[in-house]
N, C-alpha and C positions, 0 to 999 in steps of 0.2 A: 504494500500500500504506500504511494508516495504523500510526503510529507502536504501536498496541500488538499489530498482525500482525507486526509487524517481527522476526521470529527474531537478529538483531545490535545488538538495542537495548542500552542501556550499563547495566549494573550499579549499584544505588545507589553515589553517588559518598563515601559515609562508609563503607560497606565497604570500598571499593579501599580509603579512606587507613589503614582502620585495616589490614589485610591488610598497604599496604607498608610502613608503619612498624614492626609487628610483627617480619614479616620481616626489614626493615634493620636492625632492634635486636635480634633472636630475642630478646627479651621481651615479654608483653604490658604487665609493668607499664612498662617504660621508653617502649614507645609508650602509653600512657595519659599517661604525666607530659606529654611529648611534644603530645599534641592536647587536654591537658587535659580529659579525662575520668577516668571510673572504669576500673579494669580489667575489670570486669564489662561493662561497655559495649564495651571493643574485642573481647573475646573474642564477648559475643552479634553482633558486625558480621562479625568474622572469620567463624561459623556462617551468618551469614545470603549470606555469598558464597561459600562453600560449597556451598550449597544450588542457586546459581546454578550452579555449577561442575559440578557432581553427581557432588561427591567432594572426600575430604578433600585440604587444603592443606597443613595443618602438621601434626604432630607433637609433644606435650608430653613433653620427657622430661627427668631429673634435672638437665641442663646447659643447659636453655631449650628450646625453640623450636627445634624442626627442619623444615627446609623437605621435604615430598614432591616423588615427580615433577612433580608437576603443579603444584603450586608453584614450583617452582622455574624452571618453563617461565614462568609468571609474571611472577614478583617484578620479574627486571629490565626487560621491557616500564611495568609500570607506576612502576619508577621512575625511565626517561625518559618517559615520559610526563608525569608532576609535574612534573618538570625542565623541561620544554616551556612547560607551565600555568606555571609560576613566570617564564619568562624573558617571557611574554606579559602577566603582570601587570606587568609591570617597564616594557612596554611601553607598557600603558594607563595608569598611574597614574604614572608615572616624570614626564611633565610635568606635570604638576599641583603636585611638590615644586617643581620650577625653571619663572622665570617666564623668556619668553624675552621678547629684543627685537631690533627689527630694527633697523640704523645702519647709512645711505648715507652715505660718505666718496668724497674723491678718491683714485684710487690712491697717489700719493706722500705727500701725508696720511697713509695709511692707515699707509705700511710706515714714513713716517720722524719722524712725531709719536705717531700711536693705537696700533699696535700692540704696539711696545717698549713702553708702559703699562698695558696689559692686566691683566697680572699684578698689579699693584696695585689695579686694581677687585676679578680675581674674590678676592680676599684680603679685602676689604672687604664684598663682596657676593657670599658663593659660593652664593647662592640663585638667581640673576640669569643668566641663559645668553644671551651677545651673540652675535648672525649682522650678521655686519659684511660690506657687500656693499660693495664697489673699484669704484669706474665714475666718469665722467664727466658724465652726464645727470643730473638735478636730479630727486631721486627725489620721488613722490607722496606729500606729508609730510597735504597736506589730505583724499586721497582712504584716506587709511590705507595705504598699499602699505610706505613704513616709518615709523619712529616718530622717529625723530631722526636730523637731518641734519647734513653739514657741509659749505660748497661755497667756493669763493672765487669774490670779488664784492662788490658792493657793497651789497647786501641788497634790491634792488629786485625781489621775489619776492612777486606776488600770494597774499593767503590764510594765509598761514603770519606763522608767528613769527620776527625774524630779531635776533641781537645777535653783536657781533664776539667770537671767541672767542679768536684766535692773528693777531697783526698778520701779516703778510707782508710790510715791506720787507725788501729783499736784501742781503747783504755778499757781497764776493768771497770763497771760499775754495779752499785748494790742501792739496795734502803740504806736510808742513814741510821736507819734504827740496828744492824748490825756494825757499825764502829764503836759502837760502845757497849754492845749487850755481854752477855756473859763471857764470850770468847773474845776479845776485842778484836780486830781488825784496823790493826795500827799500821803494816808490816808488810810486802809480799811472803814475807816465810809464814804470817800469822793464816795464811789461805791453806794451810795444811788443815784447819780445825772448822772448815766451810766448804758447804755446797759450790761446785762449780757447774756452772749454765752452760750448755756449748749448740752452737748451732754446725746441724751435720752438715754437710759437702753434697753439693747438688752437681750432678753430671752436667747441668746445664749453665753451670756458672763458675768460674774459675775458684780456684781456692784461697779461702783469707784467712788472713791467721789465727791462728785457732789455741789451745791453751797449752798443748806443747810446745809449739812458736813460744808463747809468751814465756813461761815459766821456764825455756831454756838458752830464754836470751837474759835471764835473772840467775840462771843457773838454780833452780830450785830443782834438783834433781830428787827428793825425797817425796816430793807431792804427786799421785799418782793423775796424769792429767786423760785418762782415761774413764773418769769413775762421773756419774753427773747426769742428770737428764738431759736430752736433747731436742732442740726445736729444727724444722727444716727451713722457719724465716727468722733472722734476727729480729722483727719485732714483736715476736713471739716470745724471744730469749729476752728481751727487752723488760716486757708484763712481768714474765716471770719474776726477775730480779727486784722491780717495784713491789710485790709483792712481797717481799720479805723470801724469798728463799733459799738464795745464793748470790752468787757473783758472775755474772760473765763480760763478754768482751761485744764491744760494739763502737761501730765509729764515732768519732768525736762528734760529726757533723750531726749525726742522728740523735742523739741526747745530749745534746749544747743545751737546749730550753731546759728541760728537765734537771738537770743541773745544776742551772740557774736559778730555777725556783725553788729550789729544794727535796722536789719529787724523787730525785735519786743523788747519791754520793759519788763521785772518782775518789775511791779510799789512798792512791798513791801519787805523789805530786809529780814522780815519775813514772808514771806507769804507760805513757805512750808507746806502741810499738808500730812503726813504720812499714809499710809494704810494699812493693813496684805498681801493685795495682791501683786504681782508683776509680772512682764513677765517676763515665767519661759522656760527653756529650756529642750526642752522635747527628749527622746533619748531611744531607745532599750533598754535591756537589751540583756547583752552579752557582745562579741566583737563586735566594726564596724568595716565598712571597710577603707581601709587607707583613701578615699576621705571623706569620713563622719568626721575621725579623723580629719582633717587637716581645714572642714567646723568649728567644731567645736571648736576647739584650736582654729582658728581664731574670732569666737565668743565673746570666753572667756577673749581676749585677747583687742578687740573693749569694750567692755563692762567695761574693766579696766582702760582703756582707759577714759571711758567716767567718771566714778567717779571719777578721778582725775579732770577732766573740772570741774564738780559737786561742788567737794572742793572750787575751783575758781571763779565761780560765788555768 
């Protein structure tokens, strides 16, 4: 059946609006101002869906605009209907105001460096909509799948762009409520008489130093660095240690706040152990594009941020 046999075909679409806004205003001039026309104009559209109807809608009488039966069976159809049409434009046009980006991070990354800073990008940039994807696998930075990356490593990453962004040696940390409880925790030797936290070794991320790293670059060769529950994310090992349970190892970068506030302790003034690896910031080659740049410069800029704290503690 072609469209002009079609007995259901739609009513010119400047009748309906001016029909619902008359109605929703019972004036024609306030729907005039409204779609910015003349009133003379909504009133000929009103007639002309009328005509369509085959029979009148409204009503002129001393106090506005009164809606008929049939009108009235109307009006609120077509103003969800609008409603609809308006929530769909919102849909197609809505990204077009905000540019989106996509950022592969590691999970612990994600929850205990990027995401607590969030809020201070989109503050910066509420134009800019981040999809931050938590995973382990070394996302497709050359082939486009995301746009900027962060990985730990030592940056030997075909194709792509790579510069260190958040060092990653390790300090021990605990609750403060073990430096002083019954075993005190004054000491590295004093970690003989305490839980040690260890995060295992993931095939899909390089390996960081772990507690016999630590404890044999102190030469504490009497502490077994074997013994200890294990988490598979550092902020995992993280909780744990807030919690009062032990001691483990995590980078500086990552519990800088907490430190600060007093949520957790560095029980040794020396206890940094340094490592070749770090979390590196991983980036196309080429040009990006302005949202990328502005992700990134904001980055670089958190991160300088943070070695100064660094300095401090």
């Amino acid at each position: 059946m072609s469209q002009d046999s079609d007995p259901r075909k739609l009513p010119p679409l400047n009748a309906l609006k001016a029909f619902e806004a008359a109605a929703r205003l019972s004036s024609v001039s306030l729907a005039a101002k409204e779609l910015s026309v003349t009133p003379g104009a909504v009133s000929q559209q009103v007639r002309l869906l009328e005509d369509h109807a085959g029979g009148p809608l409204v009503r002129r009488e001393a106090g506005g605009l009164v809606l008929t039966e049939l009108g009235a069976r109307l009006q609120p159809v077509l103003r969800d209907a609008f409603e609809h049409m308006k929530r769909a434009a919102d849909i197609i046009y809505g990204p077009s105001r905000r540019q989106s980006l996509s950022v592969s991070v590691p999970p612990s990354f994600a929850v205990r460096w990027l995401v607590p800073r969030m809020a201070r990008f989109s503050a910066q940039h509420p134009e800019i909509e981040i999809w931050i994807s938590a995973d382990m696998q070394l996302a497709d930075i050359a082939g486009g799948r995301a746009d900027v990356a962060v990985r730990y490593g030592q940056g030997d990453y075909p194709g792509v762009r790579t510069e260190v962004l958040v060092e990653a040696g390790v300090i021990p940390i605990c609750s403060p409520s073990l430096l002083h409880g019954p075993k005190p925790l004054a000491t590295p030797a004093d970690l003989i008489n305490h839980t040690l936290i260890h995060v295992g070794r993931s095939t899909l991320e390089e390996p960081r130093p772990d507690w016999a790293a630590w404890l044999g670059s102190r030469k504490l060769d009497q502490i077994d660095a074997t013994l200890g529950p294990r988490f598979d994310q550092t902020a995992f090992a993280i909780e744990d240690a807030v919690h009062g349970r032990g001691v483990a190892l995590a980078p500086r970068a990552f519990v800088a706040a907490d430190l600060a506030s007093g949520r957790l302790a560095a029980p040794f003034a020396d206890g940094y152990l340094a490592t070749d690896n770090a979390y590196r910031l991983i980036t196309r080659r080429g040009a990006l594009r302005p949202e990328a740049q502005a992700f990134v410069a904001w980055l670089r800029a958190e991160a300088a941020a943070d070695a100064v704290v660094k300095d401090e503690l």
